[in-house]
NUBA-946874 format. One record per residue (C-alpha): residue number from 1; residue in one letter; z, x, y. Coordinates in Angstrom, 1 decimal, decimal comma. Layout:
R  seq  type       Z       X       Y
R  NUM     a       Z       X       Y
...
This chain:
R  seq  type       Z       X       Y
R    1     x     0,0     0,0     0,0
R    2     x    -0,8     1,0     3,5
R    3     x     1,9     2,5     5,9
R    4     x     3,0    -0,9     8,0
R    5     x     1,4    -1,8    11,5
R    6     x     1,6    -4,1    13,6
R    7     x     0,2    -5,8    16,7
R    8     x     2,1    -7,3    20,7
R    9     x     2,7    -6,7    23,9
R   10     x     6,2    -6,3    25,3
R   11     x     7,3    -9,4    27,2
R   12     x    11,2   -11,1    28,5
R   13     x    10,1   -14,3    27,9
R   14     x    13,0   -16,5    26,1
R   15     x    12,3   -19,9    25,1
R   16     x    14,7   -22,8    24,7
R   17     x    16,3   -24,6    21,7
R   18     x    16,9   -27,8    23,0
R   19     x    15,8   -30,5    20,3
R   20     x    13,2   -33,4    20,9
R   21     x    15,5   -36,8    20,9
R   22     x    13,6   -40,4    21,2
R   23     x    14,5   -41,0    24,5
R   24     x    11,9   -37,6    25,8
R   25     x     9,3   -39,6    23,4
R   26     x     6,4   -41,2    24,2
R   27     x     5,1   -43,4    22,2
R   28     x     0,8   -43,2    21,8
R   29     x    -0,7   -45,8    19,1
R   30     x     1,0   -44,8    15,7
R   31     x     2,4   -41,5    17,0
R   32     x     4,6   -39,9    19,3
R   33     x     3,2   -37,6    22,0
R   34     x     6,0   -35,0    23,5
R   35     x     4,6   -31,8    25,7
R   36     x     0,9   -32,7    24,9
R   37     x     1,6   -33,2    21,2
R   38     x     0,9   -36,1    19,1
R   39     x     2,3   -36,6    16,2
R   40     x     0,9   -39,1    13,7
R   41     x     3,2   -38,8    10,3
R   42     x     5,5   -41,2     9,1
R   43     x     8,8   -39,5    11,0
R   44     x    10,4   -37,0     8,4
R   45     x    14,2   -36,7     8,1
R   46     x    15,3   -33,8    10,6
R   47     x    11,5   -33,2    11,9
R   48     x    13,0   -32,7    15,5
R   49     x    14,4   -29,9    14,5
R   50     x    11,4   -28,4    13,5
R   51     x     9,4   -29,9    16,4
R   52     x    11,4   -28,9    18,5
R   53     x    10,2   -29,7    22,4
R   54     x    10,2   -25,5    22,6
R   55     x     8,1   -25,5    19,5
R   56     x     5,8   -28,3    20,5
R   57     x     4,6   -26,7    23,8
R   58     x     4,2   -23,1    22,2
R   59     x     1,6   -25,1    19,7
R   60     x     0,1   -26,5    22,8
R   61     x     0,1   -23,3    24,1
R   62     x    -1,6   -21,5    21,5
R   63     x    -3,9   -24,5    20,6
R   64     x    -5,3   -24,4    24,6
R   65     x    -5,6   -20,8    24,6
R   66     x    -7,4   -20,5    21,0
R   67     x    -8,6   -23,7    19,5
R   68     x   -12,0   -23,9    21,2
R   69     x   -12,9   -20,0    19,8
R   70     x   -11,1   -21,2    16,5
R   71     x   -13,5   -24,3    16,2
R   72     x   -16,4   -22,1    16,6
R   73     x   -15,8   -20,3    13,7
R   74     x   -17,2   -23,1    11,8
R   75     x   -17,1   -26,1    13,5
R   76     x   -17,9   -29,0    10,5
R   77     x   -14,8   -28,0     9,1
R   78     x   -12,7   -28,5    11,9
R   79     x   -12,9   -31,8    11,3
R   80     x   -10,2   -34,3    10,4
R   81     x    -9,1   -33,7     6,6
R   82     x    -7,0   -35,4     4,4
R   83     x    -4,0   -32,9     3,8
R   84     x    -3,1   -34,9     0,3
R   85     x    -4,6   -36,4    -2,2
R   86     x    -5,7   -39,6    -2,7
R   87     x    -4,0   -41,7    -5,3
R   88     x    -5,5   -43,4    -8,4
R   89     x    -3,3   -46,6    -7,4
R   90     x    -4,8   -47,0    -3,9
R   91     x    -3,7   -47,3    -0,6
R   92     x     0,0   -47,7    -1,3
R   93     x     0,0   -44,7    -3,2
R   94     x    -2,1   -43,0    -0,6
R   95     x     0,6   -43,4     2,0
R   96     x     3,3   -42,2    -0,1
R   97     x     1,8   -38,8    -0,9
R   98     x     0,9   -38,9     2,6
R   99     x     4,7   -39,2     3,5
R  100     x     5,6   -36,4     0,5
R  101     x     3,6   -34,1     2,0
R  102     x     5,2   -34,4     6,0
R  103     x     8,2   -34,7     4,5
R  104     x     7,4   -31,0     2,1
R  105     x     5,8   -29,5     5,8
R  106     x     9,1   -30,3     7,6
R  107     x    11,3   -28,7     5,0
R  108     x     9,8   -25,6     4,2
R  109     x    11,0   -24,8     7,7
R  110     x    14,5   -25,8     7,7
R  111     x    15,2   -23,6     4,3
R  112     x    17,7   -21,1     4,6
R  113     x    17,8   -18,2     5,2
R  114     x    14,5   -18,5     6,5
R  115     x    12,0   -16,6     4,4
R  116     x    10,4   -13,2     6,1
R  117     x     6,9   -14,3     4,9
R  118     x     4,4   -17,3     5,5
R  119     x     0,6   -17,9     4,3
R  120     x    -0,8   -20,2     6,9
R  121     x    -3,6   -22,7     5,9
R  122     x    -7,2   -21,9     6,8
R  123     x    -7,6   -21,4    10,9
R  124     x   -11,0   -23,5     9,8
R  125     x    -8,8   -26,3     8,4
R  126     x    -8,1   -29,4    10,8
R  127     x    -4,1   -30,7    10,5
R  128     x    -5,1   -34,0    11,0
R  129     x    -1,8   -35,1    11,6
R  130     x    -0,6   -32,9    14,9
R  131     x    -3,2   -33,4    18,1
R  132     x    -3,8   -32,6    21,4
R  133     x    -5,8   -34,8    24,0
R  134     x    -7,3   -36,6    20,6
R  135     x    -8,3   -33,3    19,1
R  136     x    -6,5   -32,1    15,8
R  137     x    -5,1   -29,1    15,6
R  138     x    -5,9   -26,0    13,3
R  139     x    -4,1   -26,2    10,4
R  140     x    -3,7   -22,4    10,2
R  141     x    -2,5   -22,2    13,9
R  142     x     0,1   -25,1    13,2
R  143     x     1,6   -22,7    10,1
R  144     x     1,7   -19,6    12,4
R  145     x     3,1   -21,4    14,8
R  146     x     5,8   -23,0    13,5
R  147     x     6,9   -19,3    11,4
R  148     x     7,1   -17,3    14,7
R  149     x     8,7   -19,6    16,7
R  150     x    11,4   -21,2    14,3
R  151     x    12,1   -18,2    12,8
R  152     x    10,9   -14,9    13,9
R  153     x    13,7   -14,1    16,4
R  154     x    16,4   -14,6    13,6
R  155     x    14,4   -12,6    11,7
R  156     x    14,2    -9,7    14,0
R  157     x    17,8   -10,5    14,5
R  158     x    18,9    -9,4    11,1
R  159     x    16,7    -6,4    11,1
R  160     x    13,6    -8,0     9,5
R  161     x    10,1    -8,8    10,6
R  162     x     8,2   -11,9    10,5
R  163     x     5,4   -11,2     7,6
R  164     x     1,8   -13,1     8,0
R  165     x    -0,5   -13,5     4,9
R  166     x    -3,9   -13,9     5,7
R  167     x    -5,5   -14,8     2,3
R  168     x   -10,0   -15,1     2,8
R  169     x   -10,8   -13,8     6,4
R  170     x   -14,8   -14,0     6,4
R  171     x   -15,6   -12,3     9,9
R  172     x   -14,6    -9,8    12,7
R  173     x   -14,2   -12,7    15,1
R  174     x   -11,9   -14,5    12,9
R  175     x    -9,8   -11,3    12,2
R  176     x    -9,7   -11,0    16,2
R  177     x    -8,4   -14,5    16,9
R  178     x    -5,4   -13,8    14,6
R  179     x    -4,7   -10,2    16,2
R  180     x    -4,8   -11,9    19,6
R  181     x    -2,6   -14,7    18,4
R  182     x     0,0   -12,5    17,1
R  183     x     0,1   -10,2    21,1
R  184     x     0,0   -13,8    22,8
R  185     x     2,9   -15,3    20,6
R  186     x     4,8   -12,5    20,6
R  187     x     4,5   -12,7    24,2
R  188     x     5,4   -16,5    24,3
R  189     x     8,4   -16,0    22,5
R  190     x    10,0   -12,8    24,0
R  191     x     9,8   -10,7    20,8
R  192     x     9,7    -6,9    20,9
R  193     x     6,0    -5,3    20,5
R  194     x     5,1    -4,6    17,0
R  195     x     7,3    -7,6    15,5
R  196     x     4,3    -9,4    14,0
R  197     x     3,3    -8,3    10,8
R  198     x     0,3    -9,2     8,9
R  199     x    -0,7    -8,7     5,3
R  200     x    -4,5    -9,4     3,9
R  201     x    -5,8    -8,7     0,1
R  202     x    -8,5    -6,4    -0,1
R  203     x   -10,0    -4,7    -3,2
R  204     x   -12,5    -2,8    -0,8
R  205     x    -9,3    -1,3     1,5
R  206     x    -7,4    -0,4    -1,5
R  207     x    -8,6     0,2    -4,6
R  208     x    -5,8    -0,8    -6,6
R  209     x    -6,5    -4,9    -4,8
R  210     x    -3,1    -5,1    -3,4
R  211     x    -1,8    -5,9    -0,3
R  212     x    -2,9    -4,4     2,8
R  213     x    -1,8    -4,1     6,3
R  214     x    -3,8    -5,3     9,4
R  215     x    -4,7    -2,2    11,8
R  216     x    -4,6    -3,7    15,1
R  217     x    -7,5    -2,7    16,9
R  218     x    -8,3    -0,8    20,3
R  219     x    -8,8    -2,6    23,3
């Protein structure tokens, strides 16, 4: 395996922690929208303390300053996806996997301790349940998101580093959305440069097909 790199710039920025409680909500057809987020899942137990109001404006954030060069990596697949599958039984089951599945995104961020290492979804792949202005956002950004700025700090904290596994890159340009994702968050949420890490496969970089470290690369 590589020697570890890693890619930010320095910044004092320190977000808050307050929580998201109904009466901050605003209600927009079957969702909530709160800091230019809508959210359109059946409500979760504990979800606002995963979307946090902090949390929800860093994934505004990110999806304002990225989401129009994410959805030209391949725009027909930025569309709006089903993030279950549908059930044999028909709609009623349709809605209750629908439900599992908020319900299993909510809690993989309140485990704890809070693991060191996250896969994100596909930047390609639409999360067609969190949106902004009408406009879902990527599903990849959404599980970045929510990693660095639930619990990268605690992380860093207890003298460990937030890990990123970036499983099937297929371009230069997507490769440089994620390295400028990881300097802009780090930014957004005050952490020290070089806090970010992340982790592809690659049988070409290393021969043995293991993990490999991103270099960041030269401006």
């Amino acid at each position: 395996m590589n020697a570890q790199t890693s890619t930010s710039l320095h910044s004092s920025t320190e977000p808050r922690n307050e929580s998201v409680t109904d009466p901050t909500e605003a209600s927009v057809g079957s969702g909530i929208t709160i800091n230019g987020i809508t959210l359109t899942a059946p409500r979760a137990p504990r979800q606002n303390e995963v979307f946090t109001a902090d949390a929800l404006t860093f994934l505004s954030t990110l999806h304002r300053e990225f989401g129009t060069r994410i959805a030209e990596l391949q725009a027909p697949e930025l569309q709006p996806q089903r993030n279950f599958a549908p059930s044999p039984t028909g709609r009623r089951g349709s809605a209750e996997e629908a439900e599992a599945s908020w319900k299993a995104l909510v809690e993989r961020y309140l485990v704890e301790p809070p693991a060191a290492f996250a896969t994100p979804r596909r930047l390609t792949r639409s999360e067609d349940r969190i949106f902004s202005n009408g406009q879902p956002l990527s599903a990849g950004l959404v599980d970045f998101a929510l990693h660095i700025q639930r619990r990268a700090r605690r992380l860093v904290s207890e003298g460990r580093a937030p890990f990123i596994s970036l499983l099937g890159i297929e371009g230069e340009e997507e490769l440089e959305i994620w390295q400028e994702m990881f300097t802009r968050a780090e930014e957004l949420v005050g952490l020290p440069a070089g806090t970010i890490r992340a982790i592809t496969f690659s049988a070409e970089q290393d021969d043995a097909g293991g993990a490999v470290l991103l270099q960041k690369r030269a401006r």
